[in-house]
Backbone as a ProteinNet text record, in pm:
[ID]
protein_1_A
[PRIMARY]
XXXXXXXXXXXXXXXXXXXXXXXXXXXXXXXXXXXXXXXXXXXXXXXXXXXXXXXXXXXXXXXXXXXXXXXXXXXXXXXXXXXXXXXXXXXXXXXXXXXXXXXXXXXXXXXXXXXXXXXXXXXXXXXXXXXXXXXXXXXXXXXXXXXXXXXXXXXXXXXXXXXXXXXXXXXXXXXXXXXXXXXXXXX
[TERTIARY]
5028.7	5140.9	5270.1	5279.8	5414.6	5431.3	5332.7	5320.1	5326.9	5346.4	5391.1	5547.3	5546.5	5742.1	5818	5786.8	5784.8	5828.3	5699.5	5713.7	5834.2	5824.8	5886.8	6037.2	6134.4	6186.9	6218.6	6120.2	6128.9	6129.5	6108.7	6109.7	6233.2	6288.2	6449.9	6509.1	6554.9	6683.1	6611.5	6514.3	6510.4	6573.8	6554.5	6600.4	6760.2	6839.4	6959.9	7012.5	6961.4	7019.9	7037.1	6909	6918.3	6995.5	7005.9	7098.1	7265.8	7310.1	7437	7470.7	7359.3	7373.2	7386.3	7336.1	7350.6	7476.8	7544	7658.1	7807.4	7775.5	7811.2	7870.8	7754.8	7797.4	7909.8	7848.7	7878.6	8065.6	8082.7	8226.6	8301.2	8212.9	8280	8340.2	8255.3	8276.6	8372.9	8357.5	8442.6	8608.7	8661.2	8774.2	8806.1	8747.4	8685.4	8694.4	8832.7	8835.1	8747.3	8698	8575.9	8586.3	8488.7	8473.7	8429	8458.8	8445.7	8508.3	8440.7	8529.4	8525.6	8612.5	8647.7	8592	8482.5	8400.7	8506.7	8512.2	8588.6	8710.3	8778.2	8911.3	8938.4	8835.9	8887.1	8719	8723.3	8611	8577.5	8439.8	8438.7	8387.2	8445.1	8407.1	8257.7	8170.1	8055.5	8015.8	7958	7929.8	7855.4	7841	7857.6	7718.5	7639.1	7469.4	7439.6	7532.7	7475.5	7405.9	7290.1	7206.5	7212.6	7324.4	7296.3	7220.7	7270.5	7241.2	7214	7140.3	7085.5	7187.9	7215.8	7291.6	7274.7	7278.9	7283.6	7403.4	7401.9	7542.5	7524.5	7666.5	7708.7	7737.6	7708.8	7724.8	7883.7	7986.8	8086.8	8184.6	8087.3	8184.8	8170.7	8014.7	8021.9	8037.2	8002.4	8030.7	7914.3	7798.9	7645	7561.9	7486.3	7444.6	7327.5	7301.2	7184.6	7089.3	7043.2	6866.5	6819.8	6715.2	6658.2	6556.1	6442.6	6379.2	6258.7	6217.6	6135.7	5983.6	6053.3	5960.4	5898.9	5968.8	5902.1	5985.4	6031.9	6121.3	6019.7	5977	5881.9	5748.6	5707.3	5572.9	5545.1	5660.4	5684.1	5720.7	5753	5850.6	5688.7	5652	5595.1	5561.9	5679.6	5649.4	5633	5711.7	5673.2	5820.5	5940.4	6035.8	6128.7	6082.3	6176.9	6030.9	6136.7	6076.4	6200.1	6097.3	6199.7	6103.8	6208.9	6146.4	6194.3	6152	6234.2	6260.1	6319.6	6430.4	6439	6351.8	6389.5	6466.2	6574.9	6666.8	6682.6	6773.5	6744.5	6810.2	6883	6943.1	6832.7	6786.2	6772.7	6670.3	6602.4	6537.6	6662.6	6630.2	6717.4	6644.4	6722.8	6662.3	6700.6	6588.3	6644.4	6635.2	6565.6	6581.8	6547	6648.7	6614.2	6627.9	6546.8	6506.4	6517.9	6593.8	6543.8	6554.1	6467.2	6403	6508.3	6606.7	6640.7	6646	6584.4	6580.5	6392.8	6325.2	6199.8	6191.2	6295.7	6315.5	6294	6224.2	6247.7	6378.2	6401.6	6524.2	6432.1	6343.9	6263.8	6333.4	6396.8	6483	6371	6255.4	6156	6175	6285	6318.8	6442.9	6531.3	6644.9	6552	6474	6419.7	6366.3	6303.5	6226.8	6278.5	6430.6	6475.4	6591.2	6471.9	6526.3	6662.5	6715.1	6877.1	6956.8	6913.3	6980.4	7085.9	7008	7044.1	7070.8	6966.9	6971.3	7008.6	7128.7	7187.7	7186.4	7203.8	7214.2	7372.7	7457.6	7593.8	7618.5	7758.5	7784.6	7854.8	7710	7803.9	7636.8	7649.1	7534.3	7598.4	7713.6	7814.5	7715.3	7583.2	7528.3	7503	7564.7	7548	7539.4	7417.2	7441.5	7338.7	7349.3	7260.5	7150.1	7111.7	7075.6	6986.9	6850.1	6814.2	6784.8	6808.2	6849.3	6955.1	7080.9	7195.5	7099.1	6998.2	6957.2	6833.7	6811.4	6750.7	6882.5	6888	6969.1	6920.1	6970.9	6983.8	7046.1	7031.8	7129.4	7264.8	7304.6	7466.7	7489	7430.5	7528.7	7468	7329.4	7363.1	7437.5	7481.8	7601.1	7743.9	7738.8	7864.7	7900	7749.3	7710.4	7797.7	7741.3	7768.8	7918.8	7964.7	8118.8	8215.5	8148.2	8269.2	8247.2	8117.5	8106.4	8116	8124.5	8132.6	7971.4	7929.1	7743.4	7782	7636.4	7619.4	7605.7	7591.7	7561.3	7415.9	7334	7216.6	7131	7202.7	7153.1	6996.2	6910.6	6769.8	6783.7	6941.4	6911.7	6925	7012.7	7062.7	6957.3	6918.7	6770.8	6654.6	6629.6	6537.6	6557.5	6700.7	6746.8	6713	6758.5	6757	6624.4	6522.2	6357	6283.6	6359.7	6323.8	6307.5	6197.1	6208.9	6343.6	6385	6505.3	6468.7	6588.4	6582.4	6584.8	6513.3	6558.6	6640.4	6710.4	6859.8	6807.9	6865.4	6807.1	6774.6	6888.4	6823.9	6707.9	6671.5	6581.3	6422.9	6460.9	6256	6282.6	6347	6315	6278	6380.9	6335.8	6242.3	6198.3	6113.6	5957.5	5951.3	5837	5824.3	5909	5894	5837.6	5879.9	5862.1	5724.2	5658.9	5556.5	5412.6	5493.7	5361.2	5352.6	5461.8	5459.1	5374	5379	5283.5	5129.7	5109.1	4981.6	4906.9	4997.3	4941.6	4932.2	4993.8	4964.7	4848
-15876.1	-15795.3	-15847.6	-15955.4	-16052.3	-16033.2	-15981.5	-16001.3	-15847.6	-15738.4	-15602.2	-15621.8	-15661.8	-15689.3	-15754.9	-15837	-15946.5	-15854.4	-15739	-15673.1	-15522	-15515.2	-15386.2	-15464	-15565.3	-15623.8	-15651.6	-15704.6	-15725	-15637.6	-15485	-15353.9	-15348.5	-15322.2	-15286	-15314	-15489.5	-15538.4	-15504.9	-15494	-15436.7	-15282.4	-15186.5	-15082.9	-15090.4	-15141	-15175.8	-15245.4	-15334.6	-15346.9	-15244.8	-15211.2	-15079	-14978	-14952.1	-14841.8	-14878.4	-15029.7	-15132.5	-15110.2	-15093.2	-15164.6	-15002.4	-14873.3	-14749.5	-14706.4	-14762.6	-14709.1	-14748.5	-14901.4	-15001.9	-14915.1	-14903	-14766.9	-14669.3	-14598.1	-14463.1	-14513.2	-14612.3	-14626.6	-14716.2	-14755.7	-14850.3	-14683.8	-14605.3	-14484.7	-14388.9	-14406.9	-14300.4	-14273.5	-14394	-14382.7	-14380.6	-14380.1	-14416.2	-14271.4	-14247.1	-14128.1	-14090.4	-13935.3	-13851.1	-13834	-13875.3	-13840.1	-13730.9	-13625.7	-13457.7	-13428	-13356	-13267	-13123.9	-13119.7	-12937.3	-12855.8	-12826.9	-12789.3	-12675.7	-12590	-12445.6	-12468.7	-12548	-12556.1	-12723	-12817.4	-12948.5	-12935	-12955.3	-12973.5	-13109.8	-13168.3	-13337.7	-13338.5	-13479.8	-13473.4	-13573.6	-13445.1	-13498.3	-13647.9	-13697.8	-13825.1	-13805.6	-13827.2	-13816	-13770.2	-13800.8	-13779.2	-13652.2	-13665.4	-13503.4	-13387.5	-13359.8	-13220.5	-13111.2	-13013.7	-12877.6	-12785.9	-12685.6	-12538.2	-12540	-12448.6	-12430.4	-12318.8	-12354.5	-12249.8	-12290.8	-12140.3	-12117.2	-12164.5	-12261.7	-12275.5	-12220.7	-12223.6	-12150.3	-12272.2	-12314.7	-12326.8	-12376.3	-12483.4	-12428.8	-12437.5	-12473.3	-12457.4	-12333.9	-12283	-12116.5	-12008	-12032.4	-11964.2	-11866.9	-11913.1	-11852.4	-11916.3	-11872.7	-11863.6	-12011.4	-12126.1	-12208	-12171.5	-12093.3	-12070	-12025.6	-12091.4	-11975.3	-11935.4	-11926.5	-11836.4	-11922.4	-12010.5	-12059.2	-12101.5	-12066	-12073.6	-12147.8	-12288.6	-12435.5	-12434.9	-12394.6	-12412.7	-12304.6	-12201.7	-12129.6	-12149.6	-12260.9	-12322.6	-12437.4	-12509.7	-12615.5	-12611.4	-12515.5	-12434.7	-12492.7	-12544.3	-12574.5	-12438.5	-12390.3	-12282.1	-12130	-12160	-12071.4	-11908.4	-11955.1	-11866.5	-11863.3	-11924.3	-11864.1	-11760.1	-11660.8	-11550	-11544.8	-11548.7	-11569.4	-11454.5	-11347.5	-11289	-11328.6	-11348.7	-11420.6	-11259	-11263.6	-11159.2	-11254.9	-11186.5	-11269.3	-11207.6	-11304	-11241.5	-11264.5	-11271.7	-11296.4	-11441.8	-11502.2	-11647.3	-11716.6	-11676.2	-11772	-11682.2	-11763.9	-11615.6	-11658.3	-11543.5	-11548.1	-11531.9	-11543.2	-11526.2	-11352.9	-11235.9	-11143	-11144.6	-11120.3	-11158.9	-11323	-11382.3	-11445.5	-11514.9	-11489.2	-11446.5	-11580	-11600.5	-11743.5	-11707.2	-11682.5	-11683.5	-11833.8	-11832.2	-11961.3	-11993.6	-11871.8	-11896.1	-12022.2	-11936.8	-12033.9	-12177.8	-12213.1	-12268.9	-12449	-12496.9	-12670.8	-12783.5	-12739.8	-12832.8	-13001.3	-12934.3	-13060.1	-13091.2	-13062.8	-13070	-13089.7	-12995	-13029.8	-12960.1	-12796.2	-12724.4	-12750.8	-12869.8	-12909	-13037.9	-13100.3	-13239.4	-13182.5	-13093.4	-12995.5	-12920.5	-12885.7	-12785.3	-12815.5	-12777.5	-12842.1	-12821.7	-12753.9	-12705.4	-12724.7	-12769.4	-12769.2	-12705.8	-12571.9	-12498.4	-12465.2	-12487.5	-12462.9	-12665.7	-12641.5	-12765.1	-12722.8	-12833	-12859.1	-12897.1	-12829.2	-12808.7	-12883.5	-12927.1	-13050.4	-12925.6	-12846	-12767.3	-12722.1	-12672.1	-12582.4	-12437.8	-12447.1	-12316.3	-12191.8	-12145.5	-12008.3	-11965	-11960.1	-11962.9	-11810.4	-11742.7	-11606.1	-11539.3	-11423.1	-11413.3	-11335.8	-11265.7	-11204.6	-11265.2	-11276.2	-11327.2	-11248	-11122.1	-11084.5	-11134	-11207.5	-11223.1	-11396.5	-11432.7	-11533.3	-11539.1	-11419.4	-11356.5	-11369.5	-11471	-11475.3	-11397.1	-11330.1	-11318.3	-11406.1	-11399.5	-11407.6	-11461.2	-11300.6	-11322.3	-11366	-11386.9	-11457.8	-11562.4	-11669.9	-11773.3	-11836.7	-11756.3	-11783.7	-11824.5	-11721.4	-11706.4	-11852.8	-11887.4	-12013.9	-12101.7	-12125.5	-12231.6	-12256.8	-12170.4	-12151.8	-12166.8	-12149.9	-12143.5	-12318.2	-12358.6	-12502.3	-12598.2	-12724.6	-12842.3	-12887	-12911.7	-12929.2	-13056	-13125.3	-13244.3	-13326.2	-13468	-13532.8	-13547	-13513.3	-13483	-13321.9	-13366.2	-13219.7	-13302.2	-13241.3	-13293.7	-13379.7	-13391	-13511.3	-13601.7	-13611.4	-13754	-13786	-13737.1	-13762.1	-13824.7	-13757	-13815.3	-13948.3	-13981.6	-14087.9	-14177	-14152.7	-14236.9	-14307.2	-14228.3	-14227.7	-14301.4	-14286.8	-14347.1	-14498.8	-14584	-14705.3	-14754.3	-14886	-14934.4	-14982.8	-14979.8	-15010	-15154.2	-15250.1	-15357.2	-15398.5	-15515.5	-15551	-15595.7	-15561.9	-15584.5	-15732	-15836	-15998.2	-16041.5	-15948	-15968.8	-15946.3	-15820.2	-15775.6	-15873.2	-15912.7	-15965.6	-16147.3	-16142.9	-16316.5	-16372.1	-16275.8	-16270.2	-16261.2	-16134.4	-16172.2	-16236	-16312.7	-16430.7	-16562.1	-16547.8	-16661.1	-16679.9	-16554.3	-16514.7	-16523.6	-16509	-16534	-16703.9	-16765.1	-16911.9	-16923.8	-16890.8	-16939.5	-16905.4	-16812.3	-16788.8	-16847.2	-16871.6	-16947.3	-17078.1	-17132.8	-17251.8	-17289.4
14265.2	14307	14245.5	14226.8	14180.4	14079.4	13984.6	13791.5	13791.8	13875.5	13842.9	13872	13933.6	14025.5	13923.7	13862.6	13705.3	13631.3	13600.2	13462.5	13508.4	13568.9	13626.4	13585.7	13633	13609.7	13499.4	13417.2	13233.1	13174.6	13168.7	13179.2	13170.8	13289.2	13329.4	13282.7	13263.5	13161.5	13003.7	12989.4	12822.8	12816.3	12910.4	12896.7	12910.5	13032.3	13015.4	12883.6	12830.8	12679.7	12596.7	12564.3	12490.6	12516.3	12683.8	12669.6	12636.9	12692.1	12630.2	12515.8	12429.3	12299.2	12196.5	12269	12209.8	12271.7	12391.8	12419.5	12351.7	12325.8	12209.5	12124.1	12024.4	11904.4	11937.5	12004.5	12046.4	12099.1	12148.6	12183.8	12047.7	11984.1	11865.1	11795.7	11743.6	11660.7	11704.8	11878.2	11930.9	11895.8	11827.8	11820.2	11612	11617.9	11418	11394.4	11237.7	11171.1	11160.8	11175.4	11107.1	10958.6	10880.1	10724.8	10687.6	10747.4	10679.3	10622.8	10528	10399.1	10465.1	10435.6	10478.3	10321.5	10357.2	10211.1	10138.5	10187.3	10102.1	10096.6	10127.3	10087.7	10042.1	10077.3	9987.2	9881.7	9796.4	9705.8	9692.2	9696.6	9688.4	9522.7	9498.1	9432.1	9376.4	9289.1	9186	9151.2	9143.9	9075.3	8937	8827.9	8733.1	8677.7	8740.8	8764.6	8822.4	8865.5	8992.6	8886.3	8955.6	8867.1	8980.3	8940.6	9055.3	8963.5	8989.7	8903.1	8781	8724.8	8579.8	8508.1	8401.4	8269.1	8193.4	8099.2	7943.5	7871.9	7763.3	7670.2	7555.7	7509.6	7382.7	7271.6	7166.6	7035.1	7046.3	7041.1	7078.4	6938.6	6874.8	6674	6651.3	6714.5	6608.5	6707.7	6804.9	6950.8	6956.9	6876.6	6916	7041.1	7115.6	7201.1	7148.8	7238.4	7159.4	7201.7	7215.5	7292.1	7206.7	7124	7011.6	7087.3	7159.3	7226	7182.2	7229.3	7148.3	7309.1	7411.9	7510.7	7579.5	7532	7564.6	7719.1	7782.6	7918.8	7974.9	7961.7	8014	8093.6	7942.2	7942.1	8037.8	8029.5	8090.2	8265.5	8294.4	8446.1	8555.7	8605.8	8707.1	8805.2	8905.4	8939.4	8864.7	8716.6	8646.8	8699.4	8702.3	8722.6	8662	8507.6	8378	8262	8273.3	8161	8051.5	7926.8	7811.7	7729.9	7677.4	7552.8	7423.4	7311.4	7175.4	7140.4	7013.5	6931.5	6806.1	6720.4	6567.9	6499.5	6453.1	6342.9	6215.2	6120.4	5992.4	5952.3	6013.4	6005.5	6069.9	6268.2	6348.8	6468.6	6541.9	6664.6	6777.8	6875.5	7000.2	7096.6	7200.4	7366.6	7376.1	7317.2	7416.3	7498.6	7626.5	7760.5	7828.7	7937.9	7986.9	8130.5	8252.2	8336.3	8428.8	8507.3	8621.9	8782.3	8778.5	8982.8	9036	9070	9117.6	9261.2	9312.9	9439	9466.6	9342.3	9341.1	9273.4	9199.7	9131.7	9175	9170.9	9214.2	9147.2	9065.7	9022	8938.9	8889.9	8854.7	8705.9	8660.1	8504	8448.4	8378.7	8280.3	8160.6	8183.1	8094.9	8060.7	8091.5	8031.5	7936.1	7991.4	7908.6	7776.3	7777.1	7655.6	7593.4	7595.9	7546.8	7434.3	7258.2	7147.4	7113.5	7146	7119.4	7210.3	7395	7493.9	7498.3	7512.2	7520.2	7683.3	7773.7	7919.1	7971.2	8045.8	8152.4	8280.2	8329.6	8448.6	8546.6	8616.5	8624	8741	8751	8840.9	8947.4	9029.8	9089.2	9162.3	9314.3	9360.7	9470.2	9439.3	9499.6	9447.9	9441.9	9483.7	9586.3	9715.8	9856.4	9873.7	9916.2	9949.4	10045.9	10120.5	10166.2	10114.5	10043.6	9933.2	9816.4	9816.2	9722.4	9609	9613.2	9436.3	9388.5	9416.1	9396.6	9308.1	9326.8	9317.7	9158.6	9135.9	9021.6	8882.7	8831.6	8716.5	8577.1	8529.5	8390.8	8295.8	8167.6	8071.3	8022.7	8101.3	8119.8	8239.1	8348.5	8442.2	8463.7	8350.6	8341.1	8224.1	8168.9	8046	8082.7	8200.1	8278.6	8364.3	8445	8502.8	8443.8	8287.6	8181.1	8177.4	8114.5	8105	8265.7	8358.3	8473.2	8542.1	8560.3	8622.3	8499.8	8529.4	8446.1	8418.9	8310.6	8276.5	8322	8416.1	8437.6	8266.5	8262.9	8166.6	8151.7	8203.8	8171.1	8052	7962.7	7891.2	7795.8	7736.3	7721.4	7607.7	7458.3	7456.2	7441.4	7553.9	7608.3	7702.9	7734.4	7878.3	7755.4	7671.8	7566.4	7504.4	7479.5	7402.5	7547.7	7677.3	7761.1	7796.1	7786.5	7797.1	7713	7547.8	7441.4	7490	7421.3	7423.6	7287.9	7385.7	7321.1	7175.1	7085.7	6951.5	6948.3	6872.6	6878.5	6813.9	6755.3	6690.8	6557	6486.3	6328.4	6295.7	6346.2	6356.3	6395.1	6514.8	6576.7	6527.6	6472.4	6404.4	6282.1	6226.7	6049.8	6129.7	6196.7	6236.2	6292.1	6408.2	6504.3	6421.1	6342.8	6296.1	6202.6	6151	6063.2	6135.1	6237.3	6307	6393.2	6374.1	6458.3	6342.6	6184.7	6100.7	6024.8	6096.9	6114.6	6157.1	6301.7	6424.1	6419.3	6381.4	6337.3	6224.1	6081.7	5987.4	6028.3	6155.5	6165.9	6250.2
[MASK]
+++++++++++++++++++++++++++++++++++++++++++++++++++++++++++++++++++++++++++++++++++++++++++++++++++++++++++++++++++++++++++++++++++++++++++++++++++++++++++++++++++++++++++++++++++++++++++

C-alpha cells in the first residue's frame, strides 16, 4: 500500500515540473516581440538559394526565346506535367507549344538540371496563390511573363552542373603528384 502512495507522489511532482517548466516558456515569450511579417504588404526577403516557381527566359543579347524544344525537361518531369511541342526553323528549332501543370508539379528541379540552354529557371518567388486551378495550367507566355516579372533563383542547370561536377585539381598538383607517385612505385 505504501509503494502506491510513494509512486502516486513521484507521479505528481514530475507532473508539477512539467507543468512549471511549460508555463516557464509560455511567460518567458509572453512579453517577447512577435516576428511576423505582414506578408502582402512587407515582402521578406529570399535567401539566395531559394527555388520557387518555374519560367521560361529570353536570350538577353538577342532577345530570342532559349528553349529550343528539344524535350529533355519533358522526359525527365517525374510526374510528367511539362508538354513541349518543337517547331523547326531555319537558324534553330523552337518550343511551339509549352505546357506546365504546376499545380502537379513537385518542384524537384530535374528540368532546370537538364536543360541545355537553361532555358527553364527556377524564381526567387512562389506568389501563384489562387483559387482556381486552371489559373495554375501555364503556357508559354505566361511562363515567359513568369521569367521577366520575378528575380531567377541562382540555380539555373549550369551552374547546378558545374556545382555537381567533380572538382578540378590545381595544375601543381597533377604534374607533381604523379611524379611523385611513379617514384614510389619504381621504388
Amino acid at each position: 500500500m505504501e509503494r502506491n502512495g510513494h509512486r502516486f507522489w513521484t507521479d505528481v511532482g514530475q507532473l508539477t515540473r512539467a507543468v512549471g517548466r511549460a508555463m516557464g516558456v509560455t511567460l518567458r515569450n509572453l512579453l517577447r516581440r512577435p516576428i511576423t511579417v505582414r506578408y502582402p504588404d512587407v515582402q521578406r526577403p529570399y535567401p539566395d538559394r531559394f527555388r520557387g516557381i518555374l519560367a521560361l527566359t529570353y536570350d538577353p543579347a538577342t532577345g530570342e526565346e532559349n528553349c529550343i524544344g528539344c524535350r529533355l525537361c519533358e522526359y525527365v518531369c517525374p510526374p510528367r506535367v511539362i508538354l513541349v511541342e518543337m517547331l523547326k526553323g531555319e537558324k534553330r528549332n523552337y518550343a511551339k507549344t509549352f505546357t506546365l501543370e504546376l499545380y502537379a508539379c513537385e518542384f524537384c528541379e530535374l528540368c532546370v538540371q537538364v536543360c541545355p540552354t537553361d532555358a527553364i529557371v527556377m524564381l526567387k518567388s512562389f506568389d501563384l496563390a489562387t483559387a482556381d486551378r486552371r489559373e495554375l495550367l501555364l503556357d508559354k507566355d505566361r511562363l515567359h511573363a513568369l521569367g521577366l516579372q520575378f528575380a531567377p533563383s541562382w540555380a539555373t542547370g549550369t551552374r547546378l552542373r558545374e556545382m555537381q561536377a567533380p572538382p578540378k585539381a590545381a595544375r601543381g598538383e597533377t604534374k607533381g603528384g604523379a611524379k611523385e607517385e611513379a617514384k614510389e612505385t619504381a621504388e
